[in-house]
C-alpha positions in Angstrom: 0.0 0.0 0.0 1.5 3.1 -0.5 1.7 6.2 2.0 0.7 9.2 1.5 4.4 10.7 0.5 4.6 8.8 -2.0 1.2 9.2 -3.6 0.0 12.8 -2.8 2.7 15.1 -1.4 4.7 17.1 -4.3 7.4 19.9 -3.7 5.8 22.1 -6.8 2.9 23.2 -4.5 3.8 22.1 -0.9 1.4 24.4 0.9 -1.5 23.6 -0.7 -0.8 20.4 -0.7 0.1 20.8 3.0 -3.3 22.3 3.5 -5.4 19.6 1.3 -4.1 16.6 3.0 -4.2 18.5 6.7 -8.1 19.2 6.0 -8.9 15.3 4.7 -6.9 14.0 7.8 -9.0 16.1 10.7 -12.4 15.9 8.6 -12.3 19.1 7.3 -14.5 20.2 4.2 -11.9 21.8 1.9 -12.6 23.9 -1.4 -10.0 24.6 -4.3 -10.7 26.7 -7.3 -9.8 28.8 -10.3 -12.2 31.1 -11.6 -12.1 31.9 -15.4 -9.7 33.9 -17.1 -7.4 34.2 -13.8 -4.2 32.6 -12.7 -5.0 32.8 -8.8 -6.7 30.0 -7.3 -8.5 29.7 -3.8 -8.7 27.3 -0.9 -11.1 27.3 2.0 -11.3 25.2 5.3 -14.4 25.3 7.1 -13.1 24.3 10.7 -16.4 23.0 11.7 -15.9 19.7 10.3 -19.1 19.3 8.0 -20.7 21.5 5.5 -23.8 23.4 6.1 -26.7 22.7 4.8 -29.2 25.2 3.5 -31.0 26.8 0.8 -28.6 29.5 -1.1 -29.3 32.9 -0.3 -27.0 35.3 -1.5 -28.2 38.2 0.8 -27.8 36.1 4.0 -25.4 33.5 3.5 -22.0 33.7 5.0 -18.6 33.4 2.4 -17.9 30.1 1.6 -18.5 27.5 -1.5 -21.7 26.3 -2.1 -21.5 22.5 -3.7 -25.4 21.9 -4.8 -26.7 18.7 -6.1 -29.0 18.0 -9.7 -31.7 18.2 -7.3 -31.9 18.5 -3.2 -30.4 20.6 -0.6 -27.1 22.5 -1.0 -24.2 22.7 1.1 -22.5 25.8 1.7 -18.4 24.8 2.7 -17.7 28.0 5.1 -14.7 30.0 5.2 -12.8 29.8 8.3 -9.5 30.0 6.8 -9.1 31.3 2.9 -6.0 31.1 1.2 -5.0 32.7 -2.2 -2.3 31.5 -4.7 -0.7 33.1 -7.8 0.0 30.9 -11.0 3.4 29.4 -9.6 0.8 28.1 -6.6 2.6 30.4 -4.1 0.2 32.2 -1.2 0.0 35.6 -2.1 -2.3 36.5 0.7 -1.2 38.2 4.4 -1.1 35.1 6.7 -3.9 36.1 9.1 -4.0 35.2 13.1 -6.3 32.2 12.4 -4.0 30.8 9.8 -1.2 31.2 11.9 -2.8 29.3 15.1 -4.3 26.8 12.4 -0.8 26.2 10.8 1.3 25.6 14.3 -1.7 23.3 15.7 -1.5 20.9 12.4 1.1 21.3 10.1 4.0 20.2 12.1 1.9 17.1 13.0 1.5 16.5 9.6 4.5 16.6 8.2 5.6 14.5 11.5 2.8 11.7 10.3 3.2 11.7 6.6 5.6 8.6 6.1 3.3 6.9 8.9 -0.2 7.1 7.1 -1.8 5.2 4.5 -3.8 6.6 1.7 -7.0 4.3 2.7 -6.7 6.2 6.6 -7.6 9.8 4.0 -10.2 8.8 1.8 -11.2 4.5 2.2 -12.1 2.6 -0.7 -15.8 3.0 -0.5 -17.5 0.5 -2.8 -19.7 2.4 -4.9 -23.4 1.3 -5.6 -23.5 -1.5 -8.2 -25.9 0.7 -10.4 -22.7 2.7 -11.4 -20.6 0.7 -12.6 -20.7 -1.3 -15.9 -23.8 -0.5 -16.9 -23.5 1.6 -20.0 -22.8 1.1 -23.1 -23.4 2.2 -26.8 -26.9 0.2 -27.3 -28.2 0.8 -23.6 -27.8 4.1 -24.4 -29.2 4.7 -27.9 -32.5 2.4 -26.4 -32.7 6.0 -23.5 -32.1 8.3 -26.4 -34.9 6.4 -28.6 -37.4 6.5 -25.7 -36.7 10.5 -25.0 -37.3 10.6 -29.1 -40.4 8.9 -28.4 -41.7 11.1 -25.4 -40.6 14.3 -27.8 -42.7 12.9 -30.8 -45.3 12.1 -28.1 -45.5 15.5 -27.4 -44.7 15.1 -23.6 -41.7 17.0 -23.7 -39.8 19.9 -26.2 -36.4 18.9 -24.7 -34.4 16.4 -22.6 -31.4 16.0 -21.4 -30.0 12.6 -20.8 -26.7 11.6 -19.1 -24.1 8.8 -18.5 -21.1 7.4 -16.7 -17.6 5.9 -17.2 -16.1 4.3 -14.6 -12.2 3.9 -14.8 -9.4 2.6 -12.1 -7.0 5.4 -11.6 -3.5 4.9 -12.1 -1.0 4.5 -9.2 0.7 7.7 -10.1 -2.6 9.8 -9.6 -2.4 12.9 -7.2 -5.6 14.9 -7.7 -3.6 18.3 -6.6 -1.7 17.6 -9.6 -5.0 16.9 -11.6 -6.2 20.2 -10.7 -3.1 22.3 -11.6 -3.1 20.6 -14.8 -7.1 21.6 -15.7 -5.8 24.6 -14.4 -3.7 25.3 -17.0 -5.2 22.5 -20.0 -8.7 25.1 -19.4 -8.0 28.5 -18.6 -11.4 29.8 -19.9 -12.8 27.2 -17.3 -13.9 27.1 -13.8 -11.9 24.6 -12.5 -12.4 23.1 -8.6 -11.8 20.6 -6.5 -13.9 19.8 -3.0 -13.7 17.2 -0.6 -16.9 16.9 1.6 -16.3 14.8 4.9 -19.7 13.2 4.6 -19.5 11.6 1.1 -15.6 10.5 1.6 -15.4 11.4 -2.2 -13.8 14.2 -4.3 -15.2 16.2 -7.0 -12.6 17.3 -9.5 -13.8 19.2 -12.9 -13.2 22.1 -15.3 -16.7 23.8 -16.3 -17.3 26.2 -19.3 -21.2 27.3 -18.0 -22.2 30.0 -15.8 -25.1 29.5 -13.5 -25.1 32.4 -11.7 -22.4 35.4 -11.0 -22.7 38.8 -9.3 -19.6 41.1 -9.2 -19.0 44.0 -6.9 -20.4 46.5 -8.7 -23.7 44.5 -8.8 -23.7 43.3 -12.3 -25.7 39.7 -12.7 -25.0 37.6 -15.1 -25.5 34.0 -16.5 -25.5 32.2 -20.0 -27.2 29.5 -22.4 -24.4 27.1 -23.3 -25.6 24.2 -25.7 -24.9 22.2 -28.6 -21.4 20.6 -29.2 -19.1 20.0 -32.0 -15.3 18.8 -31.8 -12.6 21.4 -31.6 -10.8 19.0 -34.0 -11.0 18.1 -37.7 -11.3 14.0 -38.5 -7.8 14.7 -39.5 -6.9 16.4 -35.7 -6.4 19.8 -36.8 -7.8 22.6 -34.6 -10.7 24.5 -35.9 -11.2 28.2 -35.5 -14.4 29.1 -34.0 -15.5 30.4 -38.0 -14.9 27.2 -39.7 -17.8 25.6 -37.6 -21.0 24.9 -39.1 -24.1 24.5 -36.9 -27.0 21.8 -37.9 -30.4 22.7 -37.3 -30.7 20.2 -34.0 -27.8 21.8 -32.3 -29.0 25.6 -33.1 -32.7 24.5 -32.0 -31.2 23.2 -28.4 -29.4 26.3 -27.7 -32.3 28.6 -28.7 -34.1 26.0 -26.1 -31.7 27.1 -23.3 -31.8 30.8 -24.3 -35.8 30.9 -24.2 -35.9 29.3 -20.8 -33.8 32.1 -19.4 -35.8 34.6 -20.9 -38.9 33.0 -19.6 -37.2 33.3 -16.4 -36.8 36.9 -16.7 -40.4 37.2 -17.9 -41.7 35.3 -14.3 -39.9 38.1 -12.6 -41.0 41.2 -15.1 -37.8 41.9 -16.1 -37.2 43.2 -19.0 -33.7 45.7 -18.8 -31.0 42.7 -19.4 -28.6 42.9 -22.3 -28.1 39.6 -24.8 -25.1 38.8 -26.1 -24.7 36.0 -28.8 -25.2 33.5 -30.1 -21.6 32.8 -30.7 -19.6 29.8 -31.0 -17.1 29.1 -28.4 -14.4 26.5 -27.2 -14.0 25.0 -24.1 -11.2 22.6 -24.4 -11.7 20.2 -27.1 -15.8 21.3 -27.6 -17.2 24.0 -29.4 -20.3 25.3 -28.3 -23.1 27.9 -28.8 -23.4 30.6 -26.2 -25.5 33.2 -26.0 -24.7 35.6 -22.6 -27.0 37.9 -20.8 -26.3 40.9 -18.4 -28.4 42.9 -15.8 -27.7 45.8 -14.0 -28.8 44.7 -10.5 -27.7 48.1 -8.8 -29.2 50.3 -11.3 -32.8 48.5 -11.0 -32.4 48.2 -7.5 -32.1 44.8 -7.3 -29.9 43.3 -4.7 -31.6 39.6 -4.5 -31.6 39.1 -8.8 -29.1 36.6 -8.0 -31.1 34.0 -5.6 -34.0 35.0 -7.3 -32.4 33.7 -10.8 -30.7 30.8 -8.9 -34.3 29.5 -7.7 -35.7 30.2 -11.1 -33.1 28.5 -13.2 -32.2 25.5 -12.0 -32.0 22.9 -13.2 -31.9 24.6 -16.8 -33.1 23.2 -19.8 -29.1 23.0 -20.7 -29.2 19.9 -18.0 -32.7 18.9 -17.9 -34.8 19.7 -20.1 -38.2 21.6 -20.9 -41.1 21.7 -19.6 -39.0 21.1 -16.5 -41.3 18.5 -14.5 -42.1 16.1 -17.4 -38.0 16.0 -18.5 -37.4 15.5 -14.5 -39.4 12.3 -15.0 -38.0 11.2 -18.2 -34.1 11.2 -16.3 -35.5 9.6 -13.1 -37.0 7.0 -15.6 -34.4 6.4 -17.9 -31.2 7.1 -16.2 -29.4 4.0 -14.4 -27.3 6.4 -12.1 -27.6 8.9 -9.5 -26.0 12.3 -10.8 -25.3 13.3 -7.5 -23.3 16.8 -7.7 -23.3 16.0 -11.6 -25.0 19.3 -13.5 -25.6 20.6 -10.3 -23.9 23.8 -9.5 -20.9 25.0 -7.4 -18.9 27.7 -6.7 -17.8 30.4 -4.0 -20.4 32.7 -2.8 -19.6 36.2 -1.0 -16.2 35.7 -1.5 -14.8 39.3 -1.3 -18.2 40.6 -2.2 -18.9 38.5 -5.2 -20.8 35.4 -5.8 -19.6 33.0 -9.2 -21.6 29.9 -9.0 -21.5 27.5 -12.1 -23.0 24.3 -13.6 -21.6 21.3 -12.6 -20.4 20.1 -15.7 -17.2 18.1 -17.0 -16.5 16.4 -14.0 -15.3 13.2 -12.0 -16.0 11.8 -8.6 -13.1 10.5 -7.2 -13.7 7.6 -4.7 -10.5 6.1 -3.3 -8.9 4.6 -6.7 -12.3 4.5 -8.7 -12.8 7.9 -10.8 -17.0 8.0 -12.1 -16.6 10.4 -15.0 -20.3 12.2 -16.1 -21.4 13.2 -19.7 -24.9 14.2 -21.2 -26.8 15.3 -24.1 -29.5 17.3 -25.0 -32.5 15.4 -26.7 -35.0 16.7 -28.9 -36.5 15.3 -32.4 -33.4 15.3 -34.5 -31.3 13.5 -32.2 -29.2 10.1 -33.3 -28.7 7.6 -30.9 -25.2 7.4 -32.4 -23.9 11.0 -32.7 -25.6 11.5 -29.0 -22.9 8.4 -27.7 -20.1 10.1 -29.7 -20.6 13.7 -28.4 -20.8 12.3 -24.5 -17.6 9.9 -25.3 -16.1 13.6 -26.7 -17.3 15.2 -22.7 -16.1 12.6 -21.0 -12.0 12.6 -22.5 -12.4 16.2 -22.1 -10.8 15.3 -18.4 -9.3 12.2 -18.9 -6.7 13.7 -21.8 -5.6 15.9 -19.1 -5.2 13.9 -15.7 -4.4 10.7 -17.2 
């Protein structure tokens, strides 16, 4: 069995690493992240030893990072202790009183243990639930996407959004720390994070392209409609240029799906000053997508609670789900063989120096002692084949395992 040294601790980024394997050895619910377009990345330890759990309300809820499921209560990770890094993964922060106290308590006991404990003492070898593993494949699959088709032409639903697993054994040499940095850089334009919560003994590692919900300082809302998907890549492997892609009629109809379900949204509330944006085609790692982005000018409309409002409102979006929401919820809970868990739900850090970036949970893996589940979906609607539906959540699902594997 090998110890933790030998599996986990690196000398590129010794203090988070420090920190990450202090939090999982006292119980500690840890969050690290990067947002988009920045080089710094976060961590938080919430020193109560479990997450919160609660409804997200932006006006009330103390910093921290929410981690919310596809469907029941969210948990909100506090932060007790938050530490900031620059892009060589060195703390860039003032070292406040509580970090000081928290460092002499634990860190020299660490580093004193290290050789001593085994992985299995972090994070055991939890067997997963039998409906996860093995159970998917091409022709179990195009049978769900036929029966969605079905529902569609049945006129029970417009849209739905269907999803799968991939289970894989993780090599030996796997340190998730390492994993992250590596999103970090493979995915700039993504949010990339990585939480550990105490209660589910797993990981969630993942690089996501879609917004759910942001507010800045300056009280400017925002969120997106990401849908459809096309390789980033030729047949041949040459990169394409955001110009050279060509949009069918199925994929432009699903995003337009997406984009009317957050106007509708807007509609619910009578709000009618937002600014739209798109739609554009965009990469995010080896996908192209169609994004359309909308703003609103919270502070102006006086407006402080757009944000919770929106977050109640939208999800799960059509981008994960479907439309009309209830009947596409029924089609998933029918159809579907696993549990999505914290799959397309959302996460992110809310009220962190006064700004709330919470995104859909998308392009991600839970990591439970050497077993990695890896999630992928699809939108359905009438045009969909079974076979290009496999290929484009085969596409999702290698956009993390060509970087950590």
């Amino acid at each position: 069995m090998s110890t933790i040294s030998e599996k986990h601790i690196t000398t590129k980024s010794p203090k988070i690493q420090s920190l990450w394997e202090v939090a999982l050895s006292e119980g500690f619910p840890i969050a690290l992240w990067q947002i988009p377009k920045t080089c710094e990345k976060q961590l938080i330890i919430d020193l109560s030893g479990r997450a919160s759990r609660l409804k997200v309300d932006l006006e009330e809820m103390p910093a921290g990072f929410v981690m919310s499921p596809f469907q029941g209560e969210s948990f909100l990770i506090k932060s007790d202790l938050h530490y900031h890094f620059d892009t060589d993964n060195q703390q860039i922060n003032d070292t406040t009183i509580g970090q000081e106290v928290f460092e002499k308590q634990y860190l020299p006991k660490f580093e004193e243990t290290t050789e001593k404990v085994k992985t299995n003492d972090i994070h055991p070898d939890f067997t997963a639930s039998e409906k996860n593993f093995g159970r998917y494949n091409e022709m179990l699959f195009a049978e769900m996407v036929a029966n969605a088709i079905n529902s569609i032409e049945n006129g029970e639903v417009q849209k739905v959004v269907l999803s799968r697993t991939k289970n894989i054994t993780l090599p030996n040499t796997f340190e998730v720390i390492e994993a992250f940095k590596k999103l970090c850089v493979a995915y700039p334009n993504a949010f990339v994070s990585l939480v550990y919560l105490p209660e589910y003994q797993c990981f969630w590692l993942g690089a996501t392209p879609e917004t759910l919900v942001s507010m800045d300082k300056d009280g400017k809302f925002r969120t997106m409609s990401l849908a459809g998907t096309q390789p980033a890549m030729d047949e041949n492997g040459k990169n394409l240029l955001a110009g050279e892609i060509r949009w069918s009629h199925k994929e432009i109809e699903e995003q337009a799906f997406v984009s009317r379900y957050i106007i509708e949204c807007f509609k619910k509330i009578r709000l009618r000053e937002y600014y739209e944006s798109g739609p554009k085609t965009v990469q995010a790692g080896n996908l192209m997508h169609l994004r359309t982005d909308y703003m609103v000018d919270a502070q102006a409309l006086d407006f402080p609670q757009l944000g919770t409002v929106m977050i109640e409102l939208l999800h799960p979006t059509s981008a994960v789900c479907g439309m009309p929401k209830a009947p596409a919820l029924r089609i998933i809970a029918e159809q579907e063989l696993h549990d999505r868990e914290f799959y397309s739900g959302f996460l992110g850090p809310v009220n962190m120096q006064e700004e709330s970036h919470l995104f859909v949970n998308l392009r991600t893996m839970k990591i439970v002692g050497k077993e990695a589940t890896l999630y992928a979906g699809c939108g359905i609607t009438e045009y969909s084949n079974p076979v290009k539906e496999w290929y484009e959540t085969e596409i999702k699902i290698q956009t993390l395992m060509n970087v950590i594997l």
